[in-house]
C-alpha positions in Angstrom: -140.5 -78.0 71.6 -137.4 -76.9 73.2 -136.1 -73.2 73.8 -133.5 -73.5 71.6 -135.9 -74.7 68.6 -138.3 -71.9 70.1 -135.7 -69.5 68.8 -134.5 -71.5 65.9 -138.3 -71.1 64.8 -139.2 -67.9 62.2 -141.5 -65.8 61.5 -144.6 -66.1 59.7 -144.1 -65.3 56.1 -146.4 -62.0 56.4 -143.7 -61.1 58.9 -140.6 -61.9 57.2 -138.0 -59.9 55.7 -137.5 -60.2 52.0 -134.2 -59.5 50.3 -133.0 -58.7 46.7 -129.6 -57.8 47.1 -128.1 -59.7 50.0 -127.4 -57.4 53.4 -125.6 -58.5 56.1 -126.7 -56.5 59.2 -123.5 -57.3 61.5 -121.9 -54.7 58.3 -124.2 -52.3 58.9 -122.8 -48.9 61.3 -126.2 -47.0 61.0 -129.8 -47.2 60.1 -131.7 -44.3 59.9 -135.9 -44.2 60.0 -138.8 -42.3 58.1 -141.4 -41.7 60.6 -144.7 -42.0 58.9 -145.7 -45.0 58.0 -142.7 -46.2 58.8 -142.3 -45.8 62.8 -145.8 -45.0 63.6 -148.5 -46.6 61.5 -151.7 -44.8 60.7 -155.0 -46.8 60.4 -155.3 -46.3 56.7 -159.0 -45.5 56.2 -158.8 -43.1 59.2 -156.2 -41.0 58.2 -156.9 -41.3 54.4 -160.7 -40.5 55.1 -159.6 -37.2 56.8 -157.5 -36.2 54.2 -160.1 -36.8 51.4 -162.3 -35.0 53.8 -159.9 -31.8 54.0 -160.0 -31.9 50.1 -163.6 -32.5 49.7 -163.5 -28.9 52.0 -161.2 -27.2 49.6 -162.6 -28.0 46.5 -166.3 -27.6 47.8 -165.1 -23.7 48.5 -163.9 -23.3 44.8 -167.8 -24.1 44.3 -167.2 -27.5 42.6 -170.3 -29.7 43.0 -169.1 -32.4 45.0 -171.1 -32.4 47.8 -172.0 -36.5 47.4 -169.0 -37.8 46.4 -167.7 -40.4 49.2 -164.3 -41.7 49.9 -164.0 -45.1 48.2 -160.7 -46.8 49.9 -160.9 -50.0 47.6 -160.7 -48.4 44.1 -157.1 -47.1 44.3 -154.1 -48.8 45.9 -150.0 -48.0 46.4 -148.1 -48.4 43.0 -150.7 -47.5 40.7 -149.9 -45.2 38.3 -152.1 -41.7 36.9 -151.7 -40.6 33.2 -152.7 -37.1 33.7 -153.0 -36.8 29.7 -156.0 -38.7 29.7 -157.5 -39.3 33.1 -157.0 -42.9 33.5 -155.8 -44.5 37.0 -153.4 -47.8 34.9 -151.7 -50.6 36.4 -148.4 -51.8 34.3 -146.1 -54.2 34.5 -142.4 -54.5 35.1 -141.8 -53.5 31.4 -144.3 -50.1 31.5 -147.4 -52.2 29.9 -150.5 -51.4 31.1 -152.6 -54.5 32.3 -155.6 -52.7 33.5 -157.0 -49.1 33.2 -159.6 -46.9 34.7 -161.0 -43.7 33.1 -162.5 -42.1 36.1 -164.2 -45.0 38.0 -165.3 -47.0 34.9 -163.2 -49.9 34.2 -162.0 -49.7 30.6 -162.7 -52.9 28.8 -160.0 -54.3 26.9 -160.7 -53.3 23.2 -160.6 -50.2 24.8 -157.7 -50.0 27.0 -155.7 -51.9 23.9 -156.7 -49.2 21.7 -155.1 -46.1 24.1 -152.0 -48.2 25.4 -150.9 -51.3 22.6 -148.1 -48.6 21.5 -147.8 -46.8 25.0 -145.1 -47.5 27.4 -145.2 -46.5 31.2 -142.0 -44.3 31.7 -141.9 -42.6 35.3 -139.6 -40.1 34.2 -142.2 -38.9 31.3 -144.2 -35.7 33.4 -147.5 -37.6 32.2 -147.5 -40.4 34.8 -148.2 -40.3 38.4 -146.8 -42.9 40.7 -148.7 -43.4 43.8 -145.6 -43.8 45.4 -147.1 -44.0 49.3 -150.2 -45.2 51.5 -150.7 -41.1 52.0 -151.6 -41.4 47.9 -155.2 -42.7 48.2 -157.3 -40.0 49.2 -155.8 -38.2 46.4 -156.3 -40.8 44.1 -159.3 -41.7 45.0 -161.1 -37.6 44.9 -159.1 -37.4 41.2 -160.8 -40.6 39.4 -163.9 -39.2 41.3 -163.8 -35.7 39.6 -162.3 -37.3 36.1 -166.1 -38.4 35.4 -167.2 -35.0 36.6 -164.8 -33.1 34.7 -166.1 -35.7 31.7 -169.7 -34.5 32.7 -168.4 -30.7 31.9 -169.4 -30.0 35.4 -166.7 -28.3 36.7 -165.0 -24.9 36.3 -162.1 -23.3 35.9 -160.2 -27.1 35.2 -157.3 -26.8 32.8 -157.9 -30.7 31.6 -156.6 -33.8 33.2 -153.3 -32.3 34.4 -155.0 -29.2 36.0 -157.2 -31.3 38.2 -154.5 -33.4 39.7 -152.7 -30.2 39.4 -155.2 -28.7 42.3 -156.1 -31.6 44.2 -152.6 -31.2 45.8 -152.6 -27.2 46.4 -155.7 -28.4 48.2 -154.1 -31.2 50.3 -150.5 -29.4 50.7 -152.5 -26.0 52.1 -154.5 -28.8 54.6 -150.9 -30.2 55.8 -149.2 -26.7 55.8 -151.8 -25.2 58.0 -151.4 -28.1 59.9 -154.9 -29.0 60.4 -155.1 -32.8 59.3 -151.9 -33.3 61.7 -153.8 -31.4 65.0 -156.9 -33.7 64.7 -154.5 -36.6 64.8 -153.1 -35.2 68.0 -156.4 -34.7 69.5 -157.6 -38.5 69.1 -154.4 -40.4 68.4 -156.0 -43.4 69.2 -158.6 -42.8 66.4 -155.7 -42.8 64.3 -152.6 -44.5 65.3 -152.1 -48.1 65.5 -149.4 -48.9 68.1 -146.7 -51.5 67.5 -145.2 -52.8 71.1 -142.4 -54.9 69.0 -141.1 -51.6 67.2 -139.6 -50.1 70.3 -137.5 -53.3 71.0 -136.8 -53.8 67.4 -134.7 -50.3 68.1 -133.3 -51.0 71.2 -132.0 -54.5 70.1 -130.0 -51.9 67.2 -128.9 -49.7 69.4 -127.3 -52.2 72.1 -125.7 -53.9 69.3 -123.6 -50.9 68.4 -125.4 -48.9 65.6 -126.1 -45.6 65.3 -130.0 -45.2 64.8 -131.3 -42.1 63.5 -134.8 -40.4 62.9 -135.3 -38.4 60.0 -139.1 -37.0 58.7 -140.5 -34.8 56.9 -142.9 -33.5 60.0 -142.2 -30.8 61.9 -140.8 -31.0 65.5 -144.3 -30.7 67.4 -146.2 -33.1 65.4 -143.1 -35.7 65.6 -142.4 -35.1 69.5 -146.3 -36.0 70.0 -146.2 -38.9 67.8 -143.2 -40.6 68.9 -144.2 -40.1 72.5 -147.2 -41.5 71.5 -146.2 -44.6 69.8 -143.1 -45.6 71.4 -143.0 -44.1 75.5 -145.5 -46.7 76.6 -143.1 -49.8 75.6 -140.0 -48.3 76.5 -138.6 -49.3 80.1 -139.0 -46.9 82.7 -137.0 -43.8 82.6 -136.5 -43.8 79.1 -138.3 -42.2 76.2 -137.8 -42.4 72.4 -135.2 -39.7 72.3 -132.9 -41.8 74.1 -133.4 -44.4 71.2 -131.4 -41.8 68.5 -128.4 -40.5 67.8 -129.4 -37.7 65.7 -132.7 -36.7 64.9 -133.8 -34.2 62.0 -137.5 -33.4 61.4 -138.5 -30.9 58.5 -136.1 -32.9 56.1 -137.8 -32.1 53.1 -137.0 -35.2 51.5 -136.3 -36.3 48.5 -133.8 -33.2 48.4 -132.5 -34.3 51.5 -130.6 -36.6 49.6 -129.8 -34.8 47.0 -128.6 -31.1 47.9 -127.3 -29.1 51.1 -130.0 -27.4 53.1 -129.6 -25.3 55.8 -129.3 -27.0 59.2 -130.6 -25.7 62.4 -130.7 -27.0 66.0 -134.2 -27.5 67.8 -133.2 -25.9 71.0 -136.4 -25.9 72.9 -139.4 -28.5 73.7 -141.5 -26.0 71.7 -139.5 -25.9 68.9 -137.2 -22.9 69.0 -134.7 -22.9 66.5 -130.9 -21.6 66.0 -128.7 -21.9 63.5 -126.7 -24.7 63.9 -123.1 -23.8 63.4 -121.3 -26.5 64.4 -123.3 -28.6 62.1 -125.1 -32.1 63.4 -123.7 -33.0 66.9 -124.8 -36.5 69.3 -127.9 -36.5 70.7 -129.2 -33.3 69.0 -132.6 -32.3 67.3 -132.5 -30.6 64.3 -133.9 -29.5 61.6 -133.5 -29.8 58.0 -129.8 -30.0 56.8 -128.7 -33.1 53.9 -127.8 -36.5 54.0 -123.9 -35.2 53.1 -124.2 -33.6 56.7 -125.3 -37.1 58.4 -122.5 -38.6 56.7 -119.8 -36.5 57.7 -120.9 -36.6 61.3 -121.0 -40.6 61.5 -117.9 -40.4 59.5 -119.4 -43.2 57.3 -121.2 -43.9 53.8 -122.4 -45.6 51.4 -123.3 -49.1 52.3 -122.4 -49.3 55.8 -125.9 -47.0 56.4 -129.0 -48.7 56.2 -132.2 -46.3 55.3 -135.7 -47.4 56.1 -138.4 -45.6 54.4 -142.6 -46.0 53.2 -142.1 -43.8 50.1 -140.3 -45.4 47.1 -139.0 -42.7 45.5 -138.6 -39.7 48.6 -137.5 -42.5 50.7 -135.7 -45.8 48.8 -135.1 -44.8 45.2 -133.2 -41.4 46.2 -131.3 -42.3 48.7 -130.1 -45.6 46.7 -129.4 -43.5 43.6 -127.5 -40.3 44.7 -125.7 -42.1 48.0 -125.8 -46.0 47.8 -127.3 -46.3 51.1 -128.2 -50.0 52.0 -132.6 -49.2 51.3 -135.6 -51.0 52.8 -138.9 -50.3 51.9 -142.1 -50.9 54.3 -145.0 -51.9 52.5 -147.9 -52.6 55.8 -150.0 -53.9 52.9 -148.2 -56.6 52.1 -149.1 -58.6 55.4 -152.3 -58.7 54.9 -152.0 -59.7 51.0 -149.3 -62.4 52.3 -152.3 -64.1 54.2 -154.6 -63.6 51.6 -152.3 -65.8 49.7 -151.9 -68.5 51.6 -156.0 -68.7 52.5 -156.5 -68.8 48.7 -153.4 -71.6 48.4 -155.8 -74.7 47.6 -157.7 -72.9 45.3 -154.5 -72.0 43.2 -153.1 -75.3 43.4 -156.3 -76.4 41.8 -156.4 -73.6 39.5 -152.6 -74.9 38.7 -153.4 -78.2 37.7 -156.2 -76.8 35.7 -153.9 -74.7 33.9 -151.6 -77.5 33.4 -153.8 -80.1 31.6 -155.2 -76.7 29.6 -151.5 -76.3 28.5 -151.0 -79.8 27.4 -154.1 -79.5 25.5 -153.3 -76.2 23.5 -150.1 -78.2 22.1 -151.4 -81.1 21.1 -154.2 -79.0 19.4 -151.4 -77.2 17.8 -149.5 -80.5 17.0 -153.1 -81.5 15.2 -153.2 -78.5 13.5 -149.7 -78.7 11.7 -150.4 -82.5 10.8 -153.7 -82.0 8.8 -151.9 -78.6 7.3 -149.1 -80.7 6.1 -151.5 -83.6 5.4 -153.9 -80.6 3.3 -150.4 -79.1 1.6 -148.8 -82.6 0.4 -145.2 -81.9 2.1 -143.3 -82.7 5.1 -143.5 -86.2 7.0 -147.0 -87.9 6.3 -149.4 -88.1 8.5 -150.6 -91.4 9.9 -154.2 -90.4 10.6 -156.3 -89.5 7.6 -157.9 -85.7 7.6 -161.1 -87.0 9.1 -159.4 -88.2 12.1 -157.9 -85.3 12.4 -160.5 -82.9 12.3 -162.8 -85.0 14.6 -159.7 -85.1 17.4 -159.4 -81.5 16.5 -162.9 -80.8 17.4 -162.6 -83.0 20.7 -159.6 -80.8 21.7 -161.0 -77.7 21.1 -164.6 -78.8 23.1 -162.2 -80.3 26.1 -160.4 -76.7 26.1 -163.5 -75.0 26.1 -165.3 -76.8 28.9 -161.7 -76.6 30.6 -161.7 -72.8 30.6 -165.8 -72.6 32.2 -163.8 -74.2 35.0 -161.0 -71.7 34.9 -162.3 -68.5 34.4 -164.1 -68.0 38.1 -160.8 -69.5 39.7 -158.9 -67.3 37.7 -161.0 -64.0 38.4 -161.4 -65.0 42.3 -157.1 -65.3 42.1 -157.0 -61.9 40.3 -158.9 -60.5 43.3 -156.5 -62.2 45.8 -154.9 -59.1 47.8 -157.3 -56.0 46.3 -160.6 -57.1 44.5 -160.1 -54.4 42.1 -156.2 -54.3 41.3 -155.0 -57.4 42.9 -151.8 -58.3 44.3 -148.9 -55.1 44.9 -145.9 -56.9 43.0 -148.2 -58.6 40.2 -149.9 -57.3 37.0 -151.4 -60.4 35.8 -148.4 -63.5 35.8 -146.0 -60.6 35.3 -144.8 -58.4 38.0 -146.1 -55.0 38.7 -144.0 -51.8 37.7 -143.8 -51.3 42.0 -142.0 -54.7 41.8 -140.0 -53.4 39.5 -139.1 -50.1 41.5 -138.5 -52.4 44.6 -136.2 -54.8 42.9 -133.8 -51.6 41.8 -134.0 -49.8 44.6 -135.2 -51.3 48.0 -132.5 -54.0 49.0 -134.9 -55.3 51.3 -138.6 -54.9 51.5 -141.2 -56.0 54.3 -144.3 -54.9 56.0 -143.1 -53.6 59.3 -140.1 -51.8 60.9 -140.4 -54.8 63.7 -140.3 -57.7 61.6 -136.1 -57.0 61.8 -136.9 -57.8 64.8 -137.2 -61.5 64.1 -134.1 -61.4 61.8 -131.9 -59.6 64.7 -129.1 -56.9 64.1 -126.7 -59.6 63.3 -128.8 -61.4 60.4 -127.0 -62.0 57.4 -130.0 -61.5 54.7 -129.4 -63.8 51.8 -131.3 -63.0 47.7 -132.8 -66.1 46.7 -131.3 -66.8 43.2 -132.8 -64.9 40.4 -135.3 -66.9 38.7 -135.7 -67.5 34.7 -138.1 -68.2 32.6 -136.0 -71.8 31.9 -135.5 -72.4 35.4 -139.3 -73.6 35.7 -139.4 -77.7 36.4 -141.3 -79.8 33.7 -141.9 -78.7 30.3 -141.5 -75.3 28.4 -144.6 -73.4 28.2 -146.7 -73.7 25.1 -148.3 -71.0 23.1 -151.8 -72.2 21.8 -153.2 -72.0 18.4 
C-alpha cells in the first residue's frame, strides 16, 4: 500500500463522522467546544460512581435508608426518558411511543406497560418527562429508579411522590457540584478519572492552522477548567505551547443553555487564580472570561449563523439550543456510540442470519394470509374460486402455521441476543426496536453531525465537505414490500 492510498484510506466506522444535514468545513469561520465530555472525557463508571456516591451522602443525611443500595451503571443509559408522574424510566421511539418501561428496577411486562402508555405519547416539552440528555445523567438515574421501589415500599419520608424524589435527587447533586467537592477529588487523582486523548490536541491545531477561530466555552468554573485542560491537552502539545494558545476566546461559567438564549453579564478572568473584573470592552482575542451570551461571541467574530460550528455532549444545553435560537452549524459527541458501533459489526453474522430468518418468516405469513382469504372466499361462495378444495386448504394452513412456529423457536434467542447488542438492558442509542429511538430523533433535528469523539474530525480534516446520505423510505427497501401476517 502506497502513501497516497495510506491517506486515501478512512476511518473505522466507530470513528467516523456521521452527517444529517450536509456541512462543508472549508465554509466554516469558527467552531467553538463544550468541555466536558466533549474535550476531556471522563471514565464513565468513575466519575458517575462518585457522583451517585455524593448523593448516596446527601440523601443518607436526610435519614433515608439507603445505606445498601449500590450504583448499577447498566440499568440506565443516555436518551432514556423519566415520567416523573409515575416513576417509570421508558424508552420511546421517534414518534414518543414507549417500547420499553421500568417502574423502579422491575421491568414492566408488556400487558403492563400497554396498559399505562397505548394512549400516551412522549412529549419533551410536557414537565412530566425527563430526558437524560448527557453521560453526567446516570448516577441520577440510576439512585431515582433505586429509591422508586423504596418510595413504593413506603420507606421513605418527607417524598412529595414521583416528581419530589427526582425533585431532590438534584438539590442533592447540584449542592455536591456547587461546593465543588466531586470536581476537587477529580483534581486530586485525574488519572483515576480522566481518559486522555493524544489525537484531540492535533485535531485543534489542524483547525486553528487552517484559519478558524476555535473557541472554548463550559459550564466549569475557571480553576477546575485551567486544571483539566492542562491536564488533558499540555502533554501532546509541542513544546512551548499550552492549550490556551489553542483558543481565541475562552468563556467558563457559561451557564448554558441560557447562554444561548439571553445576555449575561460578561467579566474578564484577569488572574491565574481566577480574579475577575468587569469586562467593559466586552470579549476581546485571546481573553478568559466568564459568562456573557452567544450574541457577544458573535459580535466579536463578526460572524453567525452557519458559518460557526458548535460542538457539544448535551443535546439540549449544547446542540438543540444553540440550533434553535442561533442556527449554529451543531455536532453532538456521543463516546458511546464507538463502542455500540463494534458491537455491531461483532454481532454482523448473527444478524445476517437472523435476516434471512426473518425473510423466509415473512414469505410465510403471506402465503398463510393468501390461504386464509382463499378458504374464506371458498367458505363464503364469492369471489374467484378456489382451485384447492377446503381440506387442502386447511391442511397447508396447518403446515404454514407449524413451519412459522418452529421458524420463530429459531428467532426469538437471535432476536433477544440482537436487542441486547449495544446495552443488554435498553439496547442500541438511535433504536427502539426496528424504529429509531426518540435520541435519534433529537439528533436528526438538531445535531448536523454526530460522532463519538472531538478527534475523529480529525480523520475528516478542516477542509472535509460532509455529505447526508439520502433520506431513506420505507419504499426505498430492495425486494418485496413488507407483509403484515394474519
Amino acid at each position: 500500500m502506497s502513501w497516497l492510498d495510506v491517506l486515501q484510506e478512512g476511518p473505522p466506522k466507530s470513528r467516523d463522522v456521521f452527517c444529517n444535514r450536509t456541512l462543508n468545513m472549508r465554509s466554516l469561520r469558527a467552531i467553538g467546544y463544550d468541555m466536558d465530555y466533549t474535550l476531556v472525557h471522563y471514565k464513565v463508571e468513575e466519575w458517575e460512581l462518585r457522583a451517585y456516591e455524593y448523593i448516596k451522602q446527601g440523601l443518607l443525611a436526610d435519614g433515608w435508608p439507603i445505606e445498601h443500595l449500590a450504583f448499577e451503571p447498566n440499568l440506565v443509559a443516555r436518551g432514556l426518558v423519566i415520567d416523573t408522574e409515575l416513576g417509570n424510566l421508558v424508552k420511546a421511539n421517534r414518534f414518543g411511543y414507549v417500547k420499553r418501561a421500568f417502574h423502579g428496577t422491575r421491568p414492566l411486562d408488556f400487558d403492563a406497560q400497554r396498559k399505562i402508555y397505548s394512549r400516551v405519547i412522549v412529549d419533551l416539552a410536557e414537565k412530566r418527562w425527563n430526558f437524560l440528555n448527557t453521560l453526567f445523567s446516570l448516577s441520577e438515574a440510576c439512585m431515582y429508579m433505586q429509591l422508586v421501589d423504596l418510595l413504593d415500599e413506603g420507606r421513605l419520608s418527607g417524598v412529595m411522590g414521583y416528581q419530589g424524589l427526582l425533585r431532590r435527587i438534584h438539590q442533592v447533586l447540584d449542592a455536591a457540584h456547587m461546593e465543588g467537592q466531586l470536581k476537587a477529588e477529580i483534581m486530586a487523582d485525574p488519572e483515576r478519572f480522566v481518559s486522555p486523548d493524544p489525537e484531540t490536541p492535533l485535531t485543534l491545531m489542524d483547525q486553528r492552522a487552517s484559519g478558524k477561530k476555535l473557541m472554548l466555552i463550559t459550564n466549569s468554573e475557571w480553576e477546575y477548567t485551567r486544571f483539566m485542560m492542562r491536564y488533558a491537552f499540555d502533554r501532546y502539545l509541542p513544546e512551548g505551547k499550552s492549550w490556551r494558545d489553542l483558543f481565541d476566546v475562552v468563556i467558563v461559567g457559561a451557564r448554558k443553555p441560557d447562554f444561548f438564549l439571553s445576555r449575561g453579564s460578561l467579566f474578564e478572568v484577569v488572574s491565574e487564580e481566577g480574579l475577575l473584573r468587569p469586562a467593559v470592552r466586552g470579549i476581546t482575542e485571546g481573553g478568559i472570561f466568564l459568562g456573557g451570551s452567544a450574541s457577544q461571541v458573535e459580535s466579536h467574530l463578526k460572524l453567525s449563523g452557519e458559518e460557526i460550528l458548535y460542538v457539544g455532549d448535551h443535546m439540549w444545553g449544547d446542540v438543540h439550543v444553540s440550533k434553535s435560537a442561533l442556527r449554529w452549524r451543531t455536532a453532538l459527541i456521543l463516546r458511546e456510540l464507538e463502542g455500540e458501533i463494534r458491537a455491531v459489526e461483532d454481532y454482523a453474522l448473527q444478524q445476517k442470519r437472523l435476516d434471512a430468518l426473518m425473510a423466509e418468516k415473512q414469505k410465510l405469513e403471506h402465503l398463510y394470509c393468501q390461504l386464509r382469504l382463499q378458504l374464506q372466499r371458498k367458505r363464503g361462495g364469492y369471489g374467484p374460486r378456489p382451485v384447492a378444495s377446503g381440506g387442502e386448504l386447511d391442511r397447508e394452513l396447518e403446515s404454514v402455521r407449524n413451519r412459522v412456529t418452529t421458524l420463530d423457536e429459531v428467532i426469538a434467542p437471535l432476536a433477544q441476543a440482537a436487542g441486547e447488542v449495544g446495552h443488554k438492558v435498553w439496547g442500541q442509542l438511535m433504536r427502539a426496536g426496528n424504529d429509531k429511538s426518540h435520541l435519534a430523533r433529537q439528533v436528526e433535528n438538531y445535531a448536523d453531525i454526530y460522532t463519538s469523539r472531538v478527534s475523529n474530525l480529525l480523520y475528516r480534516t478542516p477542509y472535509a465537505y460532509l455529505r447526508s446520505m439520502k433520506g431513506s423510505l420505507p419504499h426505498d427497501a430492495p425486494g418485496s414490500p413488507s407483509m403484515a401476517g394474519a
